[in-house]
C-alpha positions, 0 to 999 in steps of 0.5 A: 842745080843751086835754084830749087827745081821739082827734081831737087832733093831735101837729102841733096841740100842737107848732105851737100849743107852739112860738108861745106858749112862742117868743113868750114867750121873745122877750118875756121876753128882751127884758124881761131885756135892758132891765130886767136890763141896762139896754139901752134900746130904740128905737122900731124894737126896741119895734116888732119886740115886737108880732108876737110878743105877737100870735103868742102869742095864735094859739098859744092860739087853735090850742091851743083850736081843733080841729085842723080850725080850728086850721090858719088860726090857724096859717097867721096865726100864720107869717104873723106870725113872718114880718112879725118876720123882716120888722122884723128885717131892716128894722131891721138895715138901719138899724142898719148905715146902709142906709136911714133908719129909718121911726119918726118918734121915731128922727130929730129934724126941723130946725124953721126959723122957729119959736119953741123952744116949737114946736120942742118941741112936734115932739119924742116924748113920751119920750126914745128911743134912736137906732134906728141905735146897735146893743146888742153884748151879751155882747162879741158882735160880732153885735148884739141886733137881728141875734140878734132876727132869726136867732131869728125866722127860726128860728121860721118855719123850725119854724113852717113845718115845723109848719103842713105837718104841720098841712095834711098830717094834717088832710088824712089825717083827711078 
């Protein structure tokens, strides 16, 4: 249902619009900030990047879906934006000393009674960024990862206003 046909909904194009090119955008931002400033990512940071690959994908799929169909891949879709909002918040958390971060690559284990080689053996693959050392970009006194969060609660707000136009026209339709 790309091509504009008498059945497509103005709510289809805009919810299925706003999670690809909001996806997009959060990814291509993310790629500026490690390769362009060379801010390196921590697990946690790596983790808050799925949601928004896996929302870009139900931005296609509401976009190839007719509006009837359209609405699950939606509902999935703020869904998605939410369990980022999700990540957000717990990764803030860990950034100001709330909690423990939940990725094993964030913390080094204590090996008592082993050989180095053991030890070595416990350690990630790669070297990882602290999760609980915040990027202040720009000489913003709001970290990235607070940016992260305000956007993605943005993105739900909207995702919320567009899945109820979405519910409300299909509705008028039948």
């Amino acid at each position: 249902m790309l091509l504009l046909k008498t059945g497509q909904f103005k709510s289809v194009w805009m919810i299925g619009g706003l999670f690809v090119l909001s996806g997009l955008f959060a990814l291509l931002v993310a790629m500026g900030a490690e390769h362009i400033l060379h801010l390196v990512p921590c697990e946690l940071c790596l983790w808050e990047r799925r949601p928004w690959k896996v929302l870009i994908a139900f931005g296609v799929l509401v976009l190839v879906l007719g509006p009837r169909y359209a609405r699950w891949p939606a509902l999935l879709g703020v869904l998605c934006v939410l369990v980022s909002v999700g990540l957000s918040v717990m990764h803030i958390g860990v950034e100001q000393g709330w909690w423990p971060s939940p990725a094993a690559e964030c913390q080094a284990h204590a090996v008592y009674g082993q050989s180095f080689e053991n030890w070595m053996k416990t350690m990630p693959l790669r070297p990882a960024k602290p999760c609980d050392l915040p990027d202040y970009p720009f000489g913003l006194p709001i970290s990235l990862t607070t940016l992260s969060g305000v956007y993605a609660f943005g993105v739900f707000i909207l995702s919320l206003w567009g899945l109820r136009h979405l519910f409300r026209d299909v509705k008028r339709q039948h």
